[in-house]
N, C-alpha and C positions, 0 to 999 in steps of 0.2 A: 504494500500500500504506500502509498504517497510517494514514489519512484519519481514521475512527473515531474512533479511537485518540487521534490528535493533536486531536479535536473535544473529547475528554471533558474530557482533559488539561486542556486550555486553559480550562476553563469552573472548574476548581480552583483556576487562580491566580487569578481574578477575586475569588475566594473572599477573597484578602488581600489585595485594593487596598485603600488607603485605610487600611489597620492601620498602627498605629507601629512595631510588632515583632511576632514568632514566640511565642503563648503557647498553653499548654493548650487555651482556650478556643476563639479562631478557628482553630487549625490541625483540628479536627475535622471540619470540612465542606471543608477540601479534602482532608484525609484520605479522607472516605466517596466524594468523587469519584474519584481516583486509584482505590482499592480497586474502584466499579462500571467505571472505565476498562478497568483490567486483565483481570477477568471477563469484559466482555463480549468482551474482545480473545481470549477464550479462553488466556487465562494460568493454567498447572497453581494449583489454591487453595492449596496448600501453599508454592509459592514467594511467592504473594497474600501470604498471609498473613506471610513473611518479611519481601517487599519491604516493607511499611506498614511493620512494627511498627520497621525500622532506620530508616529516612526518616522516622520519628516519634520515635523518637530523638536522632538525627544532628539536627532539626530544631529538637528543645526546649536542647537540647545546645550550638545554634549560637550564634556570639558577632555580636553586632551590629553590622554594618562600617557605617562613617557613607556616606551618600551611597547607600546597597543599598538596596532596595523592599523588603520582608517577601517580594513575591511573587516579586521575581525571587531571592533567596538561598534561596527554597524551588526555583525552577524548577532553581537550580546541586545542590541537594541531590538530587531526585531523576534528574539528569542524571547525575549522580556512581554512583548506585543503579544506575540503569539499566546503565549501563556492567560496573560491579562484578557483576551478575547475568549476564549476555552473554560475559562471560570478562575483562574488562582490556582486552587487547590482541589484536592478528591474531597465530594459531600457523602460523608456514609450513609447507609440507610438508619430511617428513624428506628426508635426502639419504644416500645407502647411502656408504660412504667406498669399496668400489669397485664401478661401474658392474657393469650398472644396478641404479636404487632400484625396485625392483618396487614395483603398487599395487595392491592389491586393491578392484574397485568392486561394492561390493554392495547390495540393496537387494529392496522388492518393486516387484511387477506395476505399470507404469501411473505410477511417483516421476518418469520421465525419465532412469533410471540410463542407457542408452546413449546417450541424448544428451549426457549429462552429462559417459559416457568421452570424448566428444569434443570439448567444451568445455576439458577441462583439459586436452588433449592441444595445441588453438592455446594456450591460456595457457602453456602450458610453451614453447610453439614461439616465444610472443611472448620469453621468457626465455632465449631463443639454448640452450634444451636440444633433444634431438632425442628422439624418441618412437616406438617398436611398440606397437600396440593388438594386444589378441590377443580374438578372439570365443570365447565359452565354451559360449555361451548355446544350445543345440543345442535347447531345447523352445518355444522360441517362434516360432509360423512368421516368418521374414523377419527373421528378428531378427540372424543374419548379413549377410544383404543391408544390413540396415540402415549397421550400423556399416562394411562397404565404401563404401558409396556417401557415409557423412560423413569417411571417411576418405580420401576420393578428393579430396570437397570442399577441405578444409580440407592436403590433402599432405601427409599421415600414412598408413604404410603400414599394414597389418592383416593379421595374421596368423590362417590359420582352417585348419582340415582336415576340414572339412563339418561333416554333423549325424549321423556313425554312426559316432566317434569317442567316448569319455570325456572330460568334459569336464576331467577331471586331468589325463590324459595331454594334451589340449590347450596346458592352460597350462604345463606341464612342458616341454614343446617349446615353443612360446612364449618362454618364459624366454632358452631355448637358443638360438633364433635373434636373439632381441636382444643374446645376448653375440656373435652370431658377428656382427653389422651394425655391433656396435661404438655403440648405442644409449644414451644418459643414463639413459633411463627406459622400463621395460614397465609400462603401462598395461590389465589384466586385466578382460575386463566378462563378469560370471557370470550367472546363469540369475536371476529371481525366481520370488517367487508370488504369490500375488493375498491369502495370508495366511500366516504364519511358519506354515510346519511341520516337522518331521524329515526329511524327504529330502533340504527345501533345507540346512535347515542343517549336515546329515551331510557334502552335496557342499561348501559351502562350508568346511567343517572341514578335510575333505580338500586340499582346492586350498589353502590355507592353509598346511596342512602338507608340502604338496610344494613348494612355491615360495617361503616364510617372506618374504612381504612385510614394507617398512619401511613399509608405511601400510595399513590398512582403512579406507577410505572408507565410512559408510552415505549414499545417495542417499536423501533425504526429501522426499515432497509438503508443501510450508509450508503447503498450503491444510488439512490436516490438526489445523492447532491442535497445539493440547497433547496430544495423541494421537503428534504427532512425536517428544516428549521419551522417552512412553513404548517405542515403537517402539525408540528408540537405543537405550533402556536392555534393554527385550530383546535386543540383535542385540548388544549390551557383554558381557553373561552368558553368551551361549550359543557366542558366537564370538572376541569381543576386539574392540575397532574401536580405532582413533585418532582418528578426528575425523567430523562431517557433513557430508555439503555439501545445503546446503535449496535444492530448486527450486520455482518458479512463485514466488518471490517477487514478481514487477509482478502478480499477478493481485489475485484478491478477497480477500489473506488479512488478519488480524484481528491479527497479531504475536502470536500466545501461543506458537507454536511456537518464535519465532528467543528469545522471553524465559525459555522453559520449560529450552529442550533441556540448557542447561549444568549446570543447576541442579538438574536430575532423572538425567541419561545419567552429570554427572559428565564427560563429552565433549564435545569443543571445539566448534563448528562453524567447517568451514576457507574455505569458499567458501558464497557466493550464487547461484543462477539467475535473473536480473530478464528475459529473454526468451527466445522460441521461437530465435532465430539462435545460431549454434556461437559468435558474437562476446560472446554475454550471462553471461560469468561471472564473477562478481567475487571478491577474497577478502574476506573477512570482518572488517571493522575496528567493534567495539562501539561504540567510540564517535563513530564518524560514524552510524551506523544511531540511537544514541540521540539524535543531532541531526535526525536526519528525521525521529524520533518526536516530537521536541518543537518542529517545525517551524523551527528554524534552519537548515537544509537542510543540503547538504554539498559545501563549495566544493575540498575534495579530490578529492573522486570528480571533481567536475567538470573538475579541470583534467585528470587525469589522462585523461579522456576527449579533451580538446582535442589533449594532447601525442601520444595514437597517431594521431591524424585528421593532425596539421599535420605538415609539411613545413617544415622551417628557412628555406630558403633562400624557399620565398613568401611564408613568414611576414613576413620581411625585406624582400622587394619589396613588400610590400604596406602595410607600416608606412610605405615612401618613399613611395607611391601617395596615403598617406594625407595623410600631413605636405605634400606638393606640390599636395593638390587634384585629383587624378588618374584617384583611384578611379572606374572607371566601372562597366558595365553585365555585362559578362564580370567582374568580380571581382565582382557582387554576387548572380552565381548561380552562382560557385565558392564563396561561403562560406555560400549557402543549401544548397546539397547537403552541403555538407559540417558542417551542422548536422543535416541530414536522416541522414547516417552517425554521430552521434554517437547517435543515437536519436531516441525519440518527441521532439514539443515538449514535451509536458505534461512526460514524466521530467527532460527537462534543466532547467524551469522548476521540481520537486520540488527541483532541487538545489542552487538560487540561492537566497541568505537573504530572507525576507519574500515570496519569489514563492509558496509552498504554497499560499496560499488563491485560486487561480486558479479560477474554475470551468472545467467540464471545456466550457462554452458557448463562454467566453471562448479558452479553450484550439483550440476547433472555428475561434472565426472567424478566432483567427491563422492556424490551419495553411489554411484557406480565404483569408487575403488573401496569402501564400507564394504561392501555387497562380496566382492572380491575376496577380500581378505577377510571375513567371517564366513564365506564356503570354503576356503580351503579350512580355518581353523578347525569347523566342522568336521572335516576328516580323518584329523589327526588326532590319537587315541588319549584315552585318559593322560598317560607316563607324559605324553607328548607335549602336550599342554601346559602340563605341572612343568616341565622342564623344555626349555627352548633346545638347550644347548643339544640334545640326543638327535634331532635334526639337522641341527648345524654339524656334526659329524657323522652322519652316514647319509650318504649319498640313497641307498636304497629308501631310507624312511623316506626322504622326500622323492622320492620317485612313486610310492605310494601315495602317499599325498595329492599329488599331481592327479595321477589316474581315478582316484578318490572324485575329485574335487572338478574334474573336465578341464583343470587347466593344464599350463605348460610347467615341465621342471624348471624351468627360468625362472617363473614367477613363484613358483613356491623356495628358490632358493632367495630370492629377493626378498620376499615377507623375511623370511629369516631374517637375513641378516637386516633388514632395515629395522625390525624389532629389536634387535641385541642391541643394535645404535639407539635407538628411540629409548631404551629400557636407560642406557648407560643416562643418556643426557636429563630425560626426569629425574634421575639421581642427583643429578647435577645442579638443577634446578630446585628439588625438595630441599637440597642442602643451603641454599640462601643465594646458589646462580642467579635466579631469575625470580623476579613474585610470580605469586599463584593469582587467583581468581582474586580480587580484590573485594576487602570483608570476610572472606571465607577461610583463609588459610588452610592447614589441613584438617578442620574437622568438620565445616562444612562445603568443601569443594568435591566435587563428585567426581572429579578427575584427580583425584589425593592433593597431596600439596602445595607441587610445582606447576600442576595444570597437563593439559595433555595436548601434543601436535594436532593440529586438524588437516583434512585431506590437503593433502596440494603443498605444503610444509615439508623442510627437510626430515627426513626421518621416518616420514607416516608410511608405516607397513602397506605394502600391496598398493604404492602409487605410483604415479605416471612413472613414465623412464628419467633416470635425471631428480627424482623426487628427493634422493636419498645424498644427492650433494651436498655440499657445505652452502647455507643459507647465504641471499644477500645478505648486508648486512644494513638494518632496518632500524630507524629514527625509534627512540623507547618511549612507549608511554607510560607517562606518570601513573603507576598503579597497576599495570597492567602488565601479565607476560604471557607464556603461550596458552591457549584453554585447549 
């Protein structure tokens, strides 16, 4: 998401390299790019038109810090913008002072609203709260079935009373049996349409007024643009919301909607949808999203993702594993799956500083040399695994391996030894070479303590030809070493 975006962006600061300071004159042509950035990002014009003219401000306005780029104390200003348009900060959800906090999910036809109840139903569950889903939604075929069978998933109960029932009197009973199970939270998913009209919004008025939730949720398609902003703002007028939650964020969208909605609805947005899995909902923090917009990625999201994936306690053993030289073959296709549960490559590489501009080519052949070099690991026997070295000297084990595995004795001599290397140089790095994942060290870093090579990297087992050379040698960032 927001590729575009971050392309236009980035062709503005270029605009001030080489200035000595922020004037009338050169700031106008990054100006007119930011402004065509936005547009085509489908950004409501009316906020367009705000964002430039403060950023154009704030910009002539700024005081000249010694040692700052023109281009980078513009990238801080409109980073600042960004953020300030988006909301400031993440608004949590209310909490009823006594149980439970009823929430109303509304939305139209086709947003994802009942996948959506179910998404924030495990986020809630990840939050040690417990949850009733109650199904309202009685005009859409299977659209009870639906929310059963994600509420089966994910072990969240659901409360329904078919399709020949009112959908009030549903959520009304509803209500009543999450006070009687002794429930944190009822979680309500109500009927849509395919276009806002009076019946829906009559039934929703009603169920509103029977069960007086601490939250309205609107469920929004992101892929809608600035259409989304407008959408909140009708569903604000006609019914009341509290906040949005915008899905299909990982798809093709253009950011005009996550930039629009706050600034046109007046209403927050609470959460994210970045995938099809009940595991893909995030909440809503402006100012990491205005870091992935300007390509500094977001090493929050990212850890936060490590720390539901890991486990303390292998964390720990595997930080020794590392430091002692140990790591073998069985840890290095427990920490490839468990990058594969963290999600796509490509998303988790959006979210490491400087990785954004990966092509999606580049991105292909890493998740192809993973693929690689976990069918051969596959092949090779318990002893094998536990110990590299018994490969690395007989010629025959890997010639089994190969035949094993459909590839070449080349390449299974190559895993090898680019593993012996990769195993040395994590040692090298747990020992204080190189930092690890930053915040994590080795006891929350899923890749133990020094971090682990990623595809395309010298070292990384079972990669291109040429993978296993001696590294350029690359600019260090502050906090950061290899993941």
């Amino acid at each position: 998401m927001f590729d575009a975006l971050a392309d236009r962006l980035e062709s503005a600061w270029k605009s001030l390299r080489g200035q000595d300071k922020i004037s009338e004159t050169n700031i106008q042509d990054a100006l007119r790019e930011v402004r065509r950035a936005l547009l085509e990002a489908d950004v409501n014009l009316q906020v367009v038109k705000t964002f430039i003219e403060e950023v154009r401000q704030r910009a002539l306005g700024a005081e000249v810090v010694a040692g700052v780029r023109p281009d980078q104390q513009f990238i801080k200003i409109v980073y600042d913008e960004l953020v300030a348009v988006m909301g400031e900060s993440n608004i949590p959800l209310a909490q009823a002072s006594q149980a439970p906090t009823v929430i109303l999910m509304a939305g139209l036809q086709g947003a994802g609203k009942t996948t959506a109840t179910a998404k924030l139903a495990l986020h809630l569950r990840k939050e040690n709260r417990t949850t009733l889903l109650v199904a309202t939604d009685i005009y859409r075929p299977a659209a009870i079935d639906q929310l059963l069978t994600l509420g089966k998933q994910i072990n969240v109960p659901v409360f329904e009373l078919g399709t020949e029932v009112n959908p009030v009197e549903i959520a009304r009973q509803g209500i009543a049996k999450g006070r009687e199970l002794g429930v944190d939270t009822v979680i309500v998913d109500t009927a849509g349409r395919l276009q806002i009209d009076a019946d829906m919004m009559a039934e929703l008025g009603d169920i509103k007024k029977a069960v007086t939730p601490d939250e309205v949720l609107l469920v929004v398609d992101a892929m809608t643009g600035q259409e989304a902003a407008n959408l909140t703002q009708a569903f604000h007028e006609q019914i009341g919301i509290t906040g949005a939650i915008l899905t299909k964020m990982d798809g093709d969208t253009r950011g005009g909607a996550a930039l629009s909605v706050r600034q046109i609805s007046g209403q927050p947005i609470k959460f994210i949808g970045v995938g099809e899995k009940v595991e893909a909902l995030q909440p809503f923090y402006p100012d990491r999203l205005a870091s992935r917009i300007l390509g500094m990625g977001d090493v929050l999201t990212l850890v936060e993702k490590a720390q539901e994936e890991v486990d303390l306690a292998d964390a720990e053993n595997m930080t020794r594993k590392i430091l002692e030289a140990q790591f073998d073959f069985n840890d290095f296709l427990k920490q490839t799956r468990l990058l594969k549960n963290m999600g796509s490559l490509g998303g988790i590489m959006k979210l490491i500083p400087g990785m954004g501009k990966i092509s999606n080519e580049q991105l292909e052949q890493g998740e192809s040399q993973l693929k690689r070099a976990e069918s051969m690991i596959n092949s090779m026997t318990r002893e094998e695994r536990q110990n590299p070295q018994l490969l690395a000297s007989s010629p025959s084990r890997k010639k089994r391996v190969a035949q094993g595995s459909g590839h070449q004795l080349e390449d299974v001599a190559k895993l090898v030894s680019d593993f012996q290397r990769m195993r040395s140089m994590m040692q090298q790095m747990g020992q204080g070479g190189m930092p690890g994942m930053p915040g994590l060290g080795g006891l929350g870093n899923p890749f133990g303590g020094g971090g682990m090579p990623m595809p395309g990297q010298g070292g990384y087992p079972g990669g291109r030809p040429g993978a296993a050379k001696k590294p350029k040698k690359q600019k260090k960032r502050k906090g950061f070493g290899v993941l």
